[in-house]
C-alpha positions in Angstrom: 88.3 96.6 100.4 91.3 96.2 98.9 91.6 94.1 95.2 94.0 91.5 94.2 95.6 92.5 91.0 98.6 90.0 90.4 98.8 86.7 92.1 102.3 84.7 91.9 103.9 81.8 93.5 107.8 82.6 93.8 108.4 79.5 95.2 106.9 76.1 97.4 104.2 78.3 99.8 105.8 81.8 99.5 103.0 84.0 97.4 103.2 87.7 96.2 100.3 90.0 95.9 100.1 92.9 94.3 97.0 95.0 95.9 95.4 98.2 94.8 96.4 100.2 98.0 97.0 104.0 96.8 97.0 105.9 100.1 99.8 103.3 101.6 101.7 103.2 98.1 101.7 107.0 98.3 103.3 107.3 101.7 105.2 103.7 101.6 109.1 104.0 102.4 111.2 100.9 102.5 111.7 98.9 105.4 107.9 99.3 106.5 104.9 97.2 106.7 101.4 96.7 106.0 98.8 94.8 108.5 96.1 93.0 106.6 93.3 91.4 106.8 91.3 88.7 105.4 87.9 89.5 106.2 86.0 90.1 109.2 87.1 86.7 111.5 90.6 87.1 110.4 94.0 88.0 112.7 96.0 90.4 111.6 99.0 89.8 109.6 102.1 91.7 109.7 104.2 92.0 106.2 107.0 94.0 105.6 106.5 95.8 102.3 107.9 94.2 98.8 107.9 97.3 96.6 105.2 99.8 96.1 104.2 101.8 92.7 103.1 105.5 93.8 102.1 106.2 90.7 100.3 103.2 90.2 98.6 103.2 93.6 100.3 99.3 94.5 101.9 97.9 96.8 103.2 94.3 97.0 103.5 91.7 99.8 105.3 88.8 99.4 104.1 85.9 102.3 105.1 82.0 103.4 102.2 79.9 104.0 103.2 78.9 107.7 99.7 78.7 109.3 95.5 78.8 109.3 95.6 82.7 108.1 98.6 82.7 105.4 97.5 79.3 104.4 93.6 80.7 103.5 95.0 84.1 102.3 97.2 81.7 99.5 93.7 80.6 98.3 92.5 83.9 97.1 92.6 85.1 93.5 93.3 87.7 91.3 90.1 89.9 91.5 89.6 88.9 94.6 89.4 91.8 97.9 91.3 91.7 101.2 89.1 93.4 104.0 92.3 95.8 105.5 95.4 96.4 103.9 96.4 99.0 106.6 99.9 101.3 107.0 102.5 101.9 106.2 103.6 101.1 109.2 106.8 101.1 111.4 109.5 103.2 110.6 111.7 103.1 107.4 114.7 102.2 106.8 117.2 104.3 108.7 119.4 105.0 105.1 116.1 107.1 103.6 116.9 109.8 106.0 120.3 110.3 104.4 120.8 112.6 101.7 122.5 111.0 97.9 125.3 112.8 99.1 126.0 111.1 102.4 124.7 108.1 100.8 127.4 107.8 97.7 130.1 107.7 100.5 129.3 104.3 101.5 128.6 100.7 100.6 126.4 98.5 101.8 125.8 94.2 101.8 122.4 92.9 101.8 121.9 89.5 103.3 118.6 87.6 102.7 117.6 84.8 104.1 114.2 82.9 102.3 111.6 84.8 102.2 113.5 87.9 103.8 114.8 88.5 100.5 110.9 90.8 99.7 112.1 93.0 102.8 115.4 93.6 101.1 114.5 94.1 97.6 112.6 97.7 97.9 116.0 98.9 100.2 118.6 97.9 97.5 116.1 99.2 94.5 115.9 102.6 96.4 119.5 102.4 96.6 120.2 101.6 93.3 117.7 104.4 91.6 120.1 106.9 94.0 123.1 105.2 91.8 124.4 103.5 95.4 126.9 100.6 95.1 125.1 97.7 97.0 126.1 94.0 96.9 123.3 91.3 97.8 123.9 88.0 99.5 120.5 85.7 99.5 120.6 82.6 101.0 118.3 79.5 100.8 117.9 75.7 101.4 118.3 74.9 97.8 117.7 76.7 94.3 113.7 76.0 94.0 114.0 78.2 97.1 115.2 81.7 95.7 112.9 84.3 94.9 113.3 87.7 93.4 116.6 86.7 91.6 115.8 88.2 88.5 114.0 91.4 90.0 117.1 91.7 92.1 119.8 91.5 88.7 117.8 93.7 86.8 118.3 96.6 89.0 122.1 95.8 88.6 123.9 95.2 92.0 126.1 92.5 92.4 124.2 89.2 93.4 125.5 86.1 95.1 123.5 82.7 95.8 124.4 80.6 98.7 122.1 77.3 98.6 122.9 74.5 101.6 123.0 71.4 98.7 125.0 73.6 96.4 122.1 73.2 93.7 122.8 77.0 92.9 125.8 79.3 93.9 128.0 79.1 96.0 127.4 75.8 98.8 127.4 76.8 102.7 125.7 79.2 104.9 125.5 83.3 103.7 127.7 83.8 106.5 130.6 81.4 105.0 130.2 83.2 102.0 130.6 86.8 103.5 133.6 85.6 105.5 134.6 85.1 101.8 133.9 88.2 100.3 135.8 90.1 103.7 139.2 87.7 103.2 139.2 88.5 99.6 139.6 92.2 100.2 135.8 93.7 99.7 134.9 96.2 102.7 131.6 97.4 103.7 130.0 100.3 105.7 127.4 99.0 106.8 125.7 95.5 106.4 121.8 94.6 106.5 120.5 91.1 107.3 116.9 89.9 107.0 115.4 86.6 107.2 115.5 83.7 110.2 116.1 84.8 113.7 119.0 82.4 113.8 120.8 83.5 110.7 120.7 87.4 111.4 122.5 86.1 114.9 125.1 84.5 113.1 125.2 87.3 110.9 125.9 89.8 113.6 128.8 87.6 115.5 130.2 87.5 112.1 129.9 91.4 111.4 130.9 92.3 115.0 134.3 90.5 114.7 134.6 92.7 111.1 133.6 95.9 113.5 130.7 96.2 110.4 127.9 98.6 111.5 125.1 96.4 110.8 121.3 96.7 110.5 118.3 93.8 111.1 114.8 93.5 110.6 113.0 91.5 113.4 109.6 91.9 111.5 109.2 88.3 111.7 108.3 88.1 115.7 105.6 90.8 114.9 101.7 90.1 116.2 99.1 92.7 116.7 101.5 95.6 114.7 100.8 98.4 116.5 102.6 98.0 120.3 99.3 96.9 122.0 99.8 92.8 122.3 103.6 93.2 123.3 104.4 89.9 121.8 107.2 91.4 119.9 109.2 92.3 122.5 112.9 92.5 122.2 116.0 93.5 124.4 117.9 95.6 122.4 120.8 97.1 124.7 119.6 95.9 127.4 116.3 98.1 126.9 112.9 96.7 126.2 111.9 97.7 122.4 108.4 96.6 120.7 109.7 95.4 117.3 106.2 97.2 115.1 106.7 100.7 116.8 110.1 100.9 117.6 111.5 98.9 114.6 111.4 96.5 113.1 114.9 97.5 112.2 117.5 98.0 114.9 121.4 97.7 115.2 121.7 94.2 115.0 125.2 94.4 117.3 122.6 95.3 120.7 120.0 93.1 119.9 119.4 89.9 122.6 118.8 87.1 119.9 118.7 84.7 122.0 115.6 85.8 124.0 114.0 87.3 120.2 114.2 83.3 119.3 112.6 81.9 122.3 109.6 85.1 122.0 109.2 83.2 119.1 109.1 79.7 119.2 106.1 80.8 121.6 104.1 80.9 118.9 104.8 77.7 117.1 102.5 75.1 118.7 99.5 77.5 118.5 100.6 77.8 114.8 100.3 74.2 114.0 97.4 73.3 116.2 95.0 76.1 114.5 96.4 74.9 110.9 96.0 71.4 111.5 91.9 72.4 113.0 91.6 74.5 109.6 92.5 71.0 107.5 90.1 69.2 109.3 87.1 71.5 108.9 87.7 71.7 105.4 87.3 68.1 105.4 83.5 68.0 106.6 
């Protein structure tokens, strides 16, 4: 069992825990993942890790309430247990392999979209402890949307905001914005995008044109976690990858998008029937 010890809403259905997990904080690197568990009738649910205190024994998740599980995993309290909190999982990000050395010599641009700014906040603040130079792009729907701003400032890379109504930032799409940032003169070695399927595709169009080495995390088409379901499947060039044991990073330039978005919008319908059958037995 694994306890609850800080509950916080970031923003409309997007909820961080932090959870007493000592062996996974102990061994967590960024870009993994955790699977957990509710209790005993629960699926599994695959999150990519938020940030992780060794020291502490903690490790935080950071998850949208999109269907029956997420939705009665937001209900739980501080003090309360999840049943598995199992990993970490996956393989970091490719960057912790590199020495500071190798590291200093280059320059890297975040892009978050949503909620995939949790994925990127424990790659920039293990960049920034290394004294790496890393700008951040996160991108949302409108302000009430952002999360992590203040987490992200304080570890002191630059930060831009790109909101669709213009309520905070700059107005447009993230990739309007880094078309922005290239014109005006800033280069980058290598660029990493997480959040929606579509936006890491635009992204990578964008970045390929640049010729911008760039990284993507396709955690968000992960199932089962562990390579037994296969319902993370992607083509990445032109070879079949499972996203939870090969991944879920990958170089977003070889990466088939277009079949990653249909794999899944599989998914959706099955989504919305089981949350709409949770609604109406809490009801009765």
């Amino acid at each position: 069992m694994y306890k609850i010890l800080k509950k916080k809403t970031l923003a409309e259905n997007i909820i961080m825990f932090e959870v007493k997990a000592p062996m996974v904080a102990k061994s967590a690197k960024p870009g993994q993942f955790v699977i957990v568990r509710i209790d005993e009738k629960g699926e599994r649910i695959p999150l990519t890790i938020c940030d992780y205190d060794k020291d502490l024994g903690t490790v935080t998740i950071v998850f949208q309430v999109v269907g029956a599980s997420t939705k009665k995993m937001s209900k739980l309290s501080e003090g309360e247990f999840l049943l598995d909190f199992a990993g970490p999982l996956g393989n970091p990000s490719e960057f912790v392999s590199l020495n500071t050395d190798e590291l200093k010599k280059k320059k890297f641009l975040f892009v978050a979209g949503g909620v995939g700014t949790a994925p990127v906040y424990p790659q920039v603040k293990y960049l920034r402890e290394k004294g790496i130079d890393c700008d951040v792009v996160i991108g949302t729907r409108n302000k009430d949307l952002v999360i992590l701003k203040d987490e992200i400032e304080a570890l002191g890379c630059r930060l831009y905001i790109c909101t669709d109504d213009g309520s905070l930032g700059f107005k447009g799409r993230v990739t309007d914005f880094m078309k922005k940032l290239f014109d005006e003169g800033n280069s980058y070695d290598e660029v990493v995008a997480i959040g929606p399927m579509i936006m890491m595709k635009f992204v990578c169009l964008l970045t390929k044109e640049y010729n911008i080495k760039t990284t993507v995390s396709l955690n968000s088409i992960m199932v089962d976690g562990t390579g037994m379901c296969g319902a993370c499947r992607v083509t990445v060039g032109g070879e079949t990858k499972f996203t939870c044991t090969d991944g879920p990073e990958f170089d977003g330039h070889l990466v088939d998008f277009d079949e990653a978005i249909n794999r899944q919008n599989m998914f959706k319908d099955e989504e919305v029937r089981r949350l709409h059958h949770s609604r109406e037995c809490s009801c009765f």
